[in-house]
Legacy VTK file of the C-alpha trace (Angstrom):
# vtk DataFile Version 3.0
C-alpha trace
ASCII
DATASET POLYDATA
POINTS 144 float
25.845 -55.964 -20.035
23.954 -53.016 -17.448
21.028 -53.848 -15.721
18.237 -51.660 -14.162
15.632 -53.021 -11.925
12.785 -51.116 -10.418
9.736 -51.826 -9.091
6.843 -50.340 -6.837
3.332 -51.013 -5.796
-0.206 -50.314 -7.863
-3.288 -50.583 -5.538
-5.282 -51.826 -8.517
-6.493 -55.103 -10.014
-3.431 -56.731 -11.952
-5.656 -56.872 -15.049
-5.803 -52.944 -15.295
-2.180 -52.707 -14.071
-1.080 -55.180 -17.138
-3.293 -53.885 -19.798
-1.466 -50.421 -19.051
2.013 -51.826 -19.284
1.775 -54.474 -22.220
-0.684 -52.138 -24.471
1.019 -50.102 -26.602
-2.072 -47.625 -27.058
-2.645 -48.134 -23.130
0.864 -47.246 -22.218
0.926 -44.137 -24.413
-2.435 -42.832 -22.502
-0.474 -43.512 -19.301
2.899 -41.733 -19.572
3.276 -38.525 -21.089
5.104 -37.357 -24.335
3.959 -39.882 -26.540
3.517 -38.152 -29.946
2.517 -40.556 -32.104
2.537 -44.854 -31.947
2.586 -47.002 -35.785
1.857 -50.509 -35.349
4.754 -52.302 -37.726
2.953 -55.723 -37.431
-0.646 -56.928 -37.760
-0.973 -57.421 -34.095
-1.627 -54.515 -32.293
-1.036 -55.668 -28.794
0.341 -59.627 -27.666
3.359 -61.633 -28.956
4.519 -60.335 -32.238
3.643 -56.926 -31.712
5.392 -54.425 -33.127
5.679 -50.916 -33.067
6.931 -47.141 -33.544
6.696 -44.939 -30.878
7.490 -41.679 -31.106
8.072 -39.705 -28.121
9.496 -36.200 -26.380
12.038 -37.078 -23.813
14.216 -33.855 -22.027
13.072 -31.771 -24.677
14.265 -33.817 -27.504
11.535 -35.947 -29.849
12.883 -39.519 -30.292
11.505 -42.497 -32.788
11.889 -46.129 -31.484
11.067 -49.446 -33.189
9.388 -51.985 -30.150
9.134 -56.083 -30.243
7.021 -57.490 -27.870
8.948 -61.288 -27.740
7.413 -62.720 -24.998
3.786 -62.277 -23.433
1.922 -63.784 -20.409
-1.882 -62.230 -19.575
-1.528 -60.745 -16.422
1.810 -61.817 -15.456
5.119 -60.638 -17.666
5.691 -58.644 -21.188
8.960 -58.528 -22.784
9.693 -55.622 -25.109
12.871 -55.624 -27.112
14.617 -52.696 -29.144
17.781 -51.587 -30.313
19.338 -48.131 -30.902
22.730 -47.053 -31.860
24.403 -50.349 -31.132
22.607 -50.754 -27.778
19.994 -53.818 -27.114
17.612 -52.897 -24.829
15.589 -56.165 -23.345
12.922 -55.494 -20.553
11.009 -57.639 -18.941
8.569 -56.706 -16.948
6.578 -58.948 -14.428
3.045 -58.337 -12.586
2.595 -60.629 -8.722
-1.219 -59.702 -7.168
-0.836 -58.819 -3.491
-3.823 -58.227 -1.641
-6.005 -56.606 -4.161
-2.809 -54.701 -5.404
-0.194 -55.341 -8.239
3.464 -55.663 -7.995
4.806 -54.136 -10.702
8.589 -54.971 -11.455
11.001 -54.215 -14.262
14.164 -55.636 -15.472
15.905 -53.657 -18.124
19.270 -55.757 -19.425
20.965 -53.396 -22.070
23.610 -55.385 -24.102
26.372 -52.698 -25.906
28.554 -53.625 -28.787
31.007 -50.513 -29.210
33.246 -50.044 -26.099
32.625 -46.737 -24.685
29.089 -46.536 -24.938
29.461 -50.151 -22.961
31.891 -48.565 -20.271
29.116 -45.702 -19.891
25.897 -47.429 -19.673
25.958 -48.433 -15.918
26.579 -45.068 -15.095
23.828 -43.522 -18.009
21.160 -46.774 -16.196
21.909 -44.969 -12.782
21.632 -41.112 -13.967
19.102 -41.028 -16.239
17.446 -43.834 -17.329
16.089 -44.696 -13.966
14.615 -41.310 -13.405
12.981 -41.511 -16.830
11.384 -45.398 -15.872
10.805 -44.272 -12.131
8.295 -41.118 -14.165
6.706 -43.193 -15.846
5.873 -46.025 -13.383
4.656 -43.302 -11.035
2.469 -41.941 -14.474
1.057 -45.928 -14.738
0.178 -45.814 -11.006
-1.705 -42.584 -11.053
-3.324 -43.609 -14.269
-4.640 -46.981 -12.764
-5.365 -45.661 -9.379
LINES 1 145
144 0 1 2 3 4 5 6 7 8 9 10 11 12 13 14 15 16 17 18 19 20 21 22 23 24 25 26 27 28 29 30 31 32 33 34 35 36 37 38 39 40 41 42 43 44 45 46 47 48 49 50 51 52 53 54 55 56 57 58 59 60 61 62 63 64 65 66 67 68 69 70 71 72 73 74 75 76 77 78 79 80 81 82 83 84 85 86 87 88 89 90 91 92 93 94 95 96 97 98 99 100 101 102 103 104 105 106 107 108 109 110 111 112 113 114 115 116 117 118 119 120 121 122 123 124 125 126 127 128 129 130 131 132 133 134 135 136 137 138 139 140 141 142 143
């Protein structure tokens, strides 16, 4: 198993901040390159969401399936998906401070063929962070 944490600081009210973050139709406003979000499920946004994104990442358009498996107003969502072998669980928390919002994420990636788990700390560190790190910096500009 990898991990990736990151987190950084919203000055706005932790309602905005977490309607952003656990709203699929929010989040896709927020960050760019969304092309297109399906909802899979009758919920749209909440525990037992789930959805297709579809999205333009370093050029290349990719399609992945989201489940939202755990969800606290204004404090944590928990989106789960797999691709190519790779479980990606992230959980990501919301702490008000002073009129701000905390925002933290903790991505745990679990990797059943051996190289791709060998690689994976080292593809969390080069790439995937950069890609998280642009789009917290998109939700903080979109709530500020």
């Amino acid at each position: 198993m990898a991990t990736l944490s990151i987190a950084c600081t919203i000055h706005a009210p932790t309602a905005l901040v977490f309607k952003t973050v656990a709203d699929p139709t929010h989040f896709a406003q927020a960050i760019s390159g969304v092309t297109k979000i399906e909802f899979l499920s009758l919920t749209k946004c909440g525990l037992g969401t789930r959805f297709r994104q579809s999205r333009v990442l370093n050029g290349k358009e990719m399609t992945l399936d989201f489940d939202v498996t755990d969800y606290a107003e204004n404090e944590r969502v928990r989106i789960v998906n797999e691709i190519h072998g790779t479980r990606w669980d992230s959980v990501i928390t919301l702490t008000p401070s002073n009129g701000s919002t905390e925002l933290m994420m903790r991505m745990d990636t679990t990797t059943r063929p051996l190289v791709p788990r060998l690689i994976m700390p080292l593809m969390l560190r080069l790439f995937i962070r950069k890609a998280v790190e642009k789009d917290f910096d998109a939700v903080k500009a979109f709530c500020e």
